[in-house]
N, C-alpha and C positions, 0 to 999 in steps of 0.2 A: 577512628577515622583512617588511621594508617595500617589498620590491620590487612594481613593477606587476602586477596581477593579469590573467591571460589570459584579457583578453575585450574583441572588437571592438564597437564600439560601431553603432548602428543608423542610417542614412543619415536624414536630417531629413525628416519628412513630415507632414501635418497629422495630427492627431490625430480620430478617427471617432466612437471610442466613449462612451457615459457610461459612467460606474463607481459602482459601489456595494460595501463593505465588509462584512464579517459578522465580527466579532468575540466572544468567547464569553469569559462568565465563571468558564472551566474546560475542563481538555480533557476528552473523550469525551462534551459536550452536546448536538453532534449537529450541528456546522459544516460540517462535510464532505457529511454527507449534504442538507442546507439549500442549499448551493450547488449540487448536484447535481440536483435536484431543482427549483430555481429555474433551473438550467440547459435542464434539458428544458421547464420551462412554456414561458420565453420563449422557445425554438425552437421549440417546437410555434406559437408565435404568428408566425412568421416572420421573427425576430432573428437575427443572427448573434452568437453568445454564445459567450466564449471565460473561462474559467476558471481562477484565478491565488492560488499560495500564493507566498510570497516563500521561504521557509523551512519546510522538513520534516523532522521528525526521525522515521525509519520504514526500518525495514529490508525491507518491502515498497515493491517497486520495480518497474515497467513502460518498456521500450525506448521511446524517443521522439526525434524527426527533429528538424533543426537544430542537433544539438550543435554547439559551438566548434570551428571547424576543418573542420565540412562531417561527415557519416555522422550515426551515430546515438548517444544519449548515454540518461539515465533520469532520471525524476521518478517523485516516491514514486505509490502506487497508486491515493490518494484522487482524484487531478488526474485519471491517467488514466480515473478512473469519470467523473468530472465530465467531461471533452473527449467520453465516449463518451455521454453526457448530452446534449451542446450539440450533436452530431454534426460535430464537430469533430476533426483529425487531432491526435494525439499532438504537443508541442512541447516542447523543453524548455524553452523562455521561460514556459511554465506553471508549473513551478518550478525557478525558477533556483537555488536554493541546498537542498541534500537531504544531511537530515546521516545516516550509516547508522552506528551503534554497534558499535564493536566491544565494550565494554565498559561500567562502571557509569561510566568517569570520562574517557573517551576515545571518538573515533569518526572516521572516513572523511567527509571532505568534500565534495561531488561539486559541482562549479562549470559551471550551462551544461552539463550530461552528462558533463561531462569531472572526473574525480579528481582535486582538487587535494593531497592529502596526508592526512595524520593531523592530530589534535589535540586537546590534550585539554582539559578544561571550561573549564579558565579560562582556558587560549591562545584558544580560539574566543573568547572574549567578546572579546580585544582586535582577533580578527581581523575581526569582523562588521561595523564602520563600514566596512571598505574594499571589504566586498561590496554595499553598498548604490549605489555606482554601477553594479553590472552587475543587482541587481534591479529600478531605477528605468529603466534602459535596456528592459530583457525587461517589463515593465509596458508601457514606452510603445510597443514593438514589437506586443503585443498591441492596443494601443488603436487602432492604424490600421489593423488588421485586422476588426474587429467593432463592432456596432452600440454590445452592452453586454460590460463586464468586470465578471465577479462574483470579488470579491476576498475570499480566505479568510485570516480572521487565527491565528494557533497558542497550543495551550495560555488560559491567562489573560489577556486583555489589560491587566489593571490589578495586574501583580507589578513592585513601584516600583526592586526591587533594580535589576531586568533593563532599566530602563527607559534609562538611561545609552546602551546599544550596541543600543538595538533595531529590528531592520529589518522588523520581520515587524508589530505591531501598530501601536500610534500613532505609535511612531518612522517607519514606514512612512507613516500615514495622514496625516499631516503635513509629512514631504517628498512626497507627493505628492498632495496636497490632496485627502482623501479624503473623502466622507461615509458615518457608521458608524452600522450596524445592531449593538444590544448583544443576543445572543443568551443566554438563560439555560436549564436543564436544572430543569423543575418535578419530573421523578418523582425525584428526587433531595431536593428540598425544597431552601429557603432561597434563592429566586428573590428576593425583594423584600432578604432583605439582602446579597444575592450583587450588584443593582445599586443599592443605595445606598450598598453598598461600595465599589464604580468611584465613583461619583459622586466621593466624599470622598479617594478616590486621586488622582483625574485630574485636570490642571491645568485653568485657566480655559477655555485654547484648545481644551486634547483635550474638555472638556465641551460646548462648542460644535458638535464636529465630529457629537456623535451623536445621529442623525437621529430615533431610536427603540428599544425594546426589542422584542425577540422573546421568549415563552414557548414552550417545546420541551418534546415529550413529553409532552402535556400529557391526562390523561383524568378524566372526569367531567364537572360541570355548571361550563357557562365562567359561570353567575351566581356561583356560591360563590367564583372565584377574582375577582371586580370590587372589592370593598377593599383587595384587594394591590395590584392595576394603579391603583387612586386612590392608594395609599401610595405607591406608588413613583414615579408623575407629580406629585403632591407635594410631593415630597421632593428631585425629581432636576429635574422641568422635561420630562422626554423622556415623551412620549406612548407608551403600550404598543400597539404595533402591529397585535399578532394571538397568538391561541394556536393554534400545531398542536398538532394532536391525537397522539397517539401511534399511529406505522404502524407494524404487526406485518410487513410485508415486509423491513424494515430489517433484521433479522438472515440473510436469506437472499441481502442483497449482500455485493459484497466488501467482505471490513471492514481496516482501516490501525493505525485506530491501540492502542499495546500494551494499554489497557484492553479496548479493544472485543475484544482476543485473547485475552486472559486469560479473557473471558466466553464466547466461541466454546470453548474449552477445555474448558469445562464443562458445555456441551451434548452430549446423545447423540439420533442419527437411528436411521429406522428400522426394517430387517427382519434380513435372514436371513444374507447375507455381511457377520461381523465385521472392519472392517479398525482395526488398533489406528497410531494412528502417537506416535512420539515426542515428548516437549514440551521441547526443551531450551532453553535461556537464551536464545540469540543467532538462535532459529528465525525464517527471513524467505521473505517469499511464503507465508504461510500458507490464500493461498487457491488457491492449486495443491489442494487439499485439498475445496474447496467444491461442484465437482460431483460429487464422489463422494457426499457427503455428502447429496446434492440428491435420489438415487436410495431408490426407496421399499425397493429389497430391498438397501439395504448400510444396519449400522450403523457409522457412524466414531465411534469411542473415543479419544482421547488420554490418553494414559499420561502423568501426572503423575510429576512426580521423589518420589521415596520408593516409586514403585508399581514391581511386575513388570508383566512385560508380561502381560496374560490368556492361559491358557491357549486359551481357545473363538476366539480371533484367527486366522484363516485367511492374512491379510494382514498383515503390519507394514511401516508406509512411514514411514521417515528422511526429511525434507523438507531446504528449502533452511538456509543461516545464513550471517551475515556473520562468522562465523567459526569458522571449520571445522575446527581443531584444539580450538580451549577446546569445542566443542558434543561432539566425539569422545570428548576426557579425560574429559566430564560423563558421556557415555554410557559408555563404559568405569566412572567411579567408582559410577556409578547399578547395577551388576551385568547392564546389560543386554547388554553381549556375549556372558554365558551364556546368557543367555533366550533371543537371537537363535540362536546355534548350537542348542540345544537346540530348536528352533522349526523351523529346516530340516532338522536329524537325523528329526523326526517329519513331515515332509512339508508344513511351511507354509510362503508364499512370504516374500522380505524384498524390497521396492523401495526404491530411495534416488532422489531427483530433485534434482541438480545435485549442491550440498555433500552430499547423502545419498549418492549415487555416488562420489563421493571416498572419505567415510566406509567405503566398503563393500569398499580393495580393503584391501593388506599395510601401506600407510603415508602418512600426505602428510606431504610434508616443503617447507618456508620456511624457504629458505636467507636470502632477505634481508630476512626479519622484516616481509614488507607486512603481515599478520595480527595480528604481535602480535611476540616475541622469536622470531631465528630459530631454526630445530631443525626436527625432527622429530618424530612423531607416530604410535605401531601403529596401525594402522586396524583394520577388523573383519574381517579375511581373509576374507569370505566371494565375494570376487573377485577373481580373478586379474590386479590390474592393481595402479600406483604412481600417486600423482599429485604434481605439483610445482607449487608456486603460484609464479606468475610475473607481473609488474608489469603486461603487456600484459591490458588488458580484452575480453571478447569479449561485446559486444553487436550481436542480430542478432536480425531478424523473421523467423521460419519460418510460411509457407502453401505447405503442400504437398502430394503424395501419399505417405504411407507403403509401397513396395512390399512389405514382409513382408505386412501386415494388406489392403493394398489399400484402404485406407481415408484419407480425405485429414485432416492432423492442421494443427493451427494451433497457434504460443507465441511464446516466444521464449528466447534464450540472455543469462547476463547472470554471466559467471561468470570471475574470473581464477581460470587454473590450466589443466596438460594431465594426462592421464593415458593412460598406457600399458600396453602389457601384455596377453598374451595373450589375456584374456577381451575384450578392443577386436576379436581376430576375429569375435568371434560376436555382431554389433549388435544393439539392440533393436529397432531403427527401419533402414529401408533409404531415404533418406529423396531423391526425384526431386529430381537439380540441378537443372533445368530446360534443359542441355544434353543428353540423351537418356543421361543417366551418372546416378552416384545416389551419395550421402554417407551414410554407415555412421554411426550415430550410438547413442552408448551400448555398452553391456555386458549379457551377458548370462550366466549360470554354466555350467557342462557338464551339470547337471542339468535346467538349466531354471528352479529356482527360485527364484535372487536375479536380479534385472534391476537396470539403472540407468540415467539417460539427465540428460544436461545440460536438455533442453528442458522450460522452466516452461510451464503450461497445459496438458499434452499431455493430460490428463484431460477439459479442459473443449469438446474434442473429441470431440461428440454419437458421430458412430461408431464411431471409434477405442475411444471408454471404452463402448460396445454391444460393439463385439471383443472387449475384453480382459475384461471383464467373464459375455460369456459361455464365454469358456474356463473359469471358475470357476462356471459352470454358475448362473451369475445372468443373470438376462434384464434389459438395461439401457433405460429409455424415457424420459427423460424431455430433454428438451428443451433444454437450457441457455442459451444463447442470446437463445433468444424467451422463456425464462421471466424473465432480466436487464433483456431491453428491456421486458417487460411489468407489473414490478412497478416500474421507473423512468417506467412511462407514469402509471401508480396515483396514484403517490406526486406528479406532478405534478401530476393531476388533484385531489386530496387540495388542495395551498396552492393551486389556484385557488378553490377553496371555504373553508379557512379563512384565507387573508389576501386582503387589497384589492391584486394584483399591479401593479395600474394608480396607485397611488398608492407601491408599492415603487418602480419605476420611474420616476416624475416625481422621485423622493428623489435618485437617481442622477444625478451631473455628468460 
C-alpha cells in the first residue's frame, strides 16, 4: 500500500508560466467551462495557455500524449475541451489524477494515463497525499511550457471534512503557492452566502490566497446584484471581480461533469429521425452522442430507467460505461432487452459504441474481476460475437479514411476488453492503416441492422455521420467542428466584455 507510486519525475527547468486558480463554490457552477473560455481569450491574445485539473472524477474521458512510460494515456474530457481551447495538444500532465467510478463507493484510478488500480472511497482518501507529488510535478512540467496555467479546482473548495487529504483545492493551492479566483453559480441563488461560507471555513492563510470572486451564470440587471458584491466584500475582504453573463452556447458543448449529464438527459432536439439512446448508471463518453444531436432532422431521446424504449425510435444507441456488465444487468433488469429485440424483429436499427458493442454480442465475461466481481454476463444477443475483459488497455488516436463509407472519420479507442466472433467478419468500418492495408473494425449483424464499433467520436465526423445518416434517408449538414470552435470563440469574446481580463492576469504568479 505504501510503496512508491509510478511516476518519473520532471528534469529541473525554470519555471515560465504565471498561474491562476478558479475554484467554485460547488460542482456544476461552471469552472470547467470558465477555464475554457479564459483559455481561448488568452490565446487569442497571443499566450500560450495550458490548462490544469489536479484531480477528476468523470467517466468521460479523451486519449492524450505523454503518459508514464512513453504512448498515450487519458484525462477526463473537460481538460481536453480546455487544451482544444488553448490550442494546445492533449497531455496527460493536464490531469494527472482521473478517478473513473465504477460504482457509488469505488472507482478506477488513472495516474499520468496510466491505471493504477481500484479503490474505494475511503482507501482513496488515504491514498491522495502520495499522489500529490506526481500532481505538483505535472503542474510544474506545465509551467515551463507556457506563458499562463489556468488551474481548475473540483467540486467545492471549502468541504473541511475533505480538507485533511486534498490535492485538487487549497490543499493544492497552497503546496503550490497559488492565487484563487472563488467562482460562485448565481442562477442557482445563494452566491453571497455560498462565499461568506468559504470565508468562515477557510483558514487565515487559504483566506489570503483568494484574489477575488466570480459570479457565474449570471442574467439580468448587474445593478440589482451590487449589495450582494458590497456584502460579500464586506464581509469577506475579496473584491467581486466580474459577473458573466449567462451563455446559452454552453449546453451545445461537450459537457463532463455528472450534473451537467443528468440535465443533457433531459433535453430533446430536433426533427424527423428519432434516435432513442439508453441512460444507464455507469454511461461514459456521453458526448459521443452530441453531434447527432446537433443535426436539425434527428431527435435524440434518452430513455430514462423506468421508461421503455419509444416505439416512433428508428435508432437506439447503447453508448460507452466504465462498467459494462452492471450497465448490461441494468439493461437487462430495465426490460429493455425485449424492447431491443422486438425493435429489430420490426425493422429498427440497434448501435452500441465501445461498451454498447460488448453489450450487444452472447456475453462479456471477467474472469479477473477488473470491473467489479469476476463472472460473467448474457449480453443482448443481437451480435454474433463474445467479449472478454482483459487488464491491457487500448488507447489510441484514429484520423483516418474509412474504406466502406469512403469517408475520412476521426476518435479514438479507450477501451479494456477483445471481442470475437463471427459477426468481427463483417466490420463496420474498414478503416486505412496507413500502410496500403486497412483494419476491420467493429461489427456488424447479417441483416444489417445492429452495428457496433469500439471508436468514440465516430459521429462527430462531419461526413462519415452525412453517410450514415443518409442511409436513413436523413440529409445530415451541419458542421460540427467549426460550430465547437465557434461558439468557444463566442464565449471568449463574451469574458472580454464582461471581466477586466488584463487585471485577471496581473492576479496571476
Amino acid at each position: 500500500m505504501n510503496a512508491p507510486l509510478p511516476f518519473s519525475p520532471a528534469p529541473a527547468a525554470p519555471r515560465r508560466a504565471r498561474r491562476l486558480m478558479v475554484q467554485g463554490t460547488g460542482s456544476d457552477v461552471g469552472k470547467s467551462l470558465l477555464v475554457a473560455g479564459l483559455a481561448r481569450a488568452y490565446a487569442r491574445r497571443g499566450l500560450v495557455v495550458q490548462p490544469f485539473k489536479a484531480q477528476n472524477m468523470s467517466n468521460n474521458a479523451a486519449v492524450a500524449g505523454e503518459a508514464e512510460g512513453g504512448g498515450s494515456g487519458e484525462i477526463g474530457r473537460a481538460q481536453a475541451l480546455q487544451a482544444r481551447a488553448a490550442g494546445v495538444p492533449r497531455s496527460v500532465h493536464q490531469n494527472p489524477v482521473l478517478l473513473k467510478p465504477d460504482s457509488d463507493v469505488d472507482a478506477q484510478v488513472v495516474l499520468r494515463g496510466r491505471v493504477l488500480g481500484r479503490w474505494p472511497a475511503a482507501g482513496y482518501q488515504q491514498l491522495k497525499p502520495r499522489l500529490l507529488p506526481a500532481v505538483l510535478d505535472s503542474l510544474e512540467r506545465l509551467s515551463q511550457q507556457a506563458d499562463l496555467v489556468l488551474i481548475e479546482g473540483a467540486g467545492c473548495g471549502a468541504e473541511a471534512y475533505l480538507r485533511p487529504q486534498d490535492i485538487s483545492n487549497m490543499g493544492l493551492a497552497e503546496a503550490a503557492d497559488l492565487p484563487v479566483l472563488l467562482l460562485g453559480d448565481e442562477s442557482r441563488g445563494g452566491v453571497t452566502a455560498a462565499a461568506i461560507g468559504h470565508h468562515t471555513l477557510w483558514s487565515a492563510s487559504e483566506r489570503a490566497r483568494v484574489a477575488g470572486v466570480l459570479v457565474n451564470k449570471f442574467r439580468g440587471d448587474p445593478a440589482v446584484f451590487a449589495p450582494a458584491a458590497a456584502q460579500i466584500e464586506a464581509a469577506t475582504g475579496w473584491p467581486v471581480r466580474g459577473l458573466v453573463r449567462w451563455f446559452d452556447g454552453a449546453a451545445r458543448l461537450p459537457q463532463e461533469d455528472s450534473l451537467a449529464l443528468d440535465a443533457a438527459a433531459r433535453r430533446r432536439s430536433g426533427g424527423g429521425l428519432v434516435v432513442a439512446v439508453l441512460r444507464t448508471p455507469r454511461l461514459a463518453n456521453a458526448d459521443d452522442l452530441d453531434p447527432l444531436a446537433a443535426e436539425p432532422g434527428v431527435t435524440l431521446r434518452w430513455v430514462q430507467p423506468g421508461e421503455p424504449i419509444p416505439r416512433e425510435a428508428q435508432v437506439v444507441v447503447i453508448a460507452g460505461s466504465k462498467s459494462t456488465r452492471a450497465d448490461l444487468a441494468f439493461v437487462h433488469a430495465q426490460g429493455w432487452t425485449h424492447d431491443l429485440h422486438a425493435h429489430v424483429r420490426h425493422g429498427g436499427r440497434v448501435v452500441g459504441l465501445c461498451a454498447g458493442l460488448q453489450m450487444l454480442g452472447h456475453a462479456v465475461h471477467d474472469p479477473e474481476g477488473l470491473e467489479g466481481e469476476p463472472g460473467s454476463t448474457p449480453g443482448l444477443g443481437l451480435l454474433d460475437l463474445e467479449t472478454t475483459i482483459t487488464p491491457a488497455k487500448r488507447l489510441l488516436d484514429v484520423d483516418t479514411l474509412d474504406r466502406a463509407s469512403g469517408e475520412r472519420v476521426r476518435g479514438y479507442e479507450m477501451h479494456m476488453g477483445r471481442s470475437v466472433g463471427p459477426a468481427t467478419a463483417r466490420p463496420w468500418l474498414r478503416l486505412d492503416d496507413g500502410a496500403g492495408g486497412e483494419r476491420a473494425e467493429g461489427a456488424v449483424s447479417a441483416d444489417g441492422h445492429v452495428a457496433g464499433s469500439y471508436l468514440h467520436g465516430l459521429f462527430a465526423a462531419d461526413g462519415w455521420r452525412r453517410h450514415w445518416l443518409a442511409a436513413l434517408g436523413v440529409a445530415g449538414g451541419v458542421d460540427y467542428d467549426a460550430r465547437v470552435e465557434a461558439l468557444l470563440d463566442a464565449y471568449a469574446a463574451q469574458l472580454e466584455t464582461d471581466l477586466d481580463l488584463d487585471t485577471l492576469l496581473a492576479l496571476a504568479r
